[in-house]
N, C-alpha and C positions, 0 to 999 in steps of 0.2 A: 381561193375559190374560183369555179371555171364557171364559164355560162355558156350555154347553146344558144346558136345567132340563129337557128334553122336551119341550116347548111349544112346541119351533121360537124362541123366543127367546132372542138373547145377550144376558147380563147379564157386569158387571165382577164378579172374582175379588176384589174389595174395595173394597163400596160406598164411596163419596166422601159424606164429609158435606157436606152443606150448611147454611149457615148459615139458620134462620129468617127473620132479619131482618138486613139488610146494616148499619143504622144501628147494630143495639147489639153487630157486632162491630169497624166499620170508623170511623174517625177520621180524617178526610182535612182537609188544610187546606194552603192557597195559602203557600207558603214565601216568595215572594215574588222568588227569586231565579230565578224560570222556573223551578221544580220544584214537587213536591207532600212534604209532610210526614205519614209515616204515622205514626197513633199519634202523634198531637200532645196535649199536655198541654192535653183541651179534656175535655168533658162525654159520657162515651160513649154516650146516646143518641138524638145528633143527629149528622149529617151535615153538617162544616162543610168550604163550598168556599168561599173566598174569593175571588174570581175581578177581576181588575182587568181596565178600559177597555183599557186598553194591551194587556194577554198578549191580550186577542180581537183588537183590531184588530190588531195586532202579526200573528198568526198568516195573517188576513184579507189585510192588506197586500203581503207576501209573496207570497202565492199570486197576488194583481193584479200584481206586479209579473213575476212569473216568464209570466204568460199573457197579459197585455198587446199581448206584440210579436205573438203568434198570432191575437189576436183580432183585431188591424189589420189585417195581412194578409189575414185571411179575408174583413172587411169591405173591403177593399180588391180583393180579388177578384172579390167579387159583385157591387162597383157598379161592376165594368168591364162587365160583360152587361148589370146593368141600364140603365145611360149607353147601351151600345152601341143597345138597343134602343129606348129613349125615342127618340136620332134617327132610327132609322129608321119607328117610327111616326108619323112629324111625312111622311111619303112616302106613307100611304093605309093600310089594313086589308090589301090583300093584301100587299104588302111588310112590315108587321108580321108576317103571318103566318107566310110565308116565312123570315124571319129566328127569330122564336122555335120554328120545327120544326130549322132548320140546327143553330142554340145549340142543341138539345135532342139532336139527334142527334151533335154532336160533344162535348159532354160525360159524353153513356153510351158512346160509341164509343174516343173518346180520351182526354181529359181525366181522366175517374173514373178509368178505367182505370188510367192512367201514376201517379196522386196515391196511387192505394192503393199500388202497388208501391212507389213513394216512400216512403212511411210503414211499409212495413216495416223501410225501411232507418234512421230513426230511432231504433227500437227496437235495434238491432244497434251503432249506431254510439253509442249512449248506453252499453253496455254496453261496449264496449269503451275508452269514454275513460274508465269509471269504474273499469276495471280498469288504468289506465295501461296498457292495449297501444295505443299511437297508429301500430303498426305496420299492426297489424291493421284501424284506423280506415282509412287508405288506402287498402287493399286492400277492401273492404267499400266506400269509395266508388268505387273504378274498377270494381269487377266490378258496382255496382248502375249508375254510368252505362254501361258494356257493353250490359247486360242491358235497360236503359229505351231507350236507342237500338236494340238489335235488335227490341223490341219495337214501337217507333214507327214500322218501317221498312213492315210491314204496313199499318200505318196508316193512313201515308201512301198508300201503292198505293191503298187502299181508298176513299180521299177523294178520288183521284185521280180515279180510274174513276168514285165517285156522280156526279163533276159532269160529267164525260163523259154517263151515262148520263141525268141531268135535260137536258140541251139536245136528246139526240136526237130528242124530240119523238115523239109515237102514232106 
């Protein structure tokens, strides 16, 4: 609960102490079993963390192992523009150019577009398998592929008609 002193400032209805100094009240030390020991039978004050090779990489490894497949993918996606484009600059400066406005324009027009929407559905479909509703997970994937196809239907129109409208010529 807060009170006003008049000052226009809230203060707590009962200050919190704080400790001066974290080392001569805290005893931390590496239990060794993946846990920490509080108030371990050490020296109170000093700050012992024991910390092995292993619980950091351990932790580290993990997280490479979980993002890995993501980071492939990504890199795997980018060097299909950039391949795409190397050959067609081996064609002259305008055909580079031409081709990296097209890829610039179809990945803020489409691509970004549909990959954000995508990525929402991540977030949702993480949630629901963690809650064991795998019911709910299907449903969440057909109304997001619904929804990414109604979406792309414009798209398409849109892409249609640019290249319609680039041959028409002045």
């Amino acid at each position: 609960m807060m009170t006003d002193r008049g000052s226009g400032l809230k203060e707590p209805l009962m200050a919190r102490e704080e400790p001066s100094d974290l080392r001569s009240t805290t005893n931390l030390q590496y239990a060794g079993n993946g846990g920490f020991n509080y108030g371990a039978e050490k020296d109170d004050t000093t700050l012992n963390v024991l910390c092995k090779a292993n619980w950091l990489w351990g932790g580290i490894g993990t997280q490479l192992r979980i993002a890995l497949p993501m980071i492939c993918v990504n890199l795997l996606w980018y060097s299909l523009t950039v391949v795409s484009i190397m050959f067609v600059g081996h064609f002259g400066a305008l055909a580079l150019s031409s081709a990296s406005l097209a890829n610039s324009i179809a990945s803020v027009t489409g691509t970004s577009l549909l990959m954000g929407m995508a990525s929402a559905l991540e977030t949702m479909c993480g949630q629901a398998y963690g809650a064991k509703q795998y019911r709910m997970l299907g449903i969440f994937l057909q109304r997001a592929l619904l929804v990414l196809y109604l979406t792309s239907l414009p798209i398409a129109v849109s892409w249609w008609n640019m290249a319609q409208g680039c041959w028409a010529g002045p």
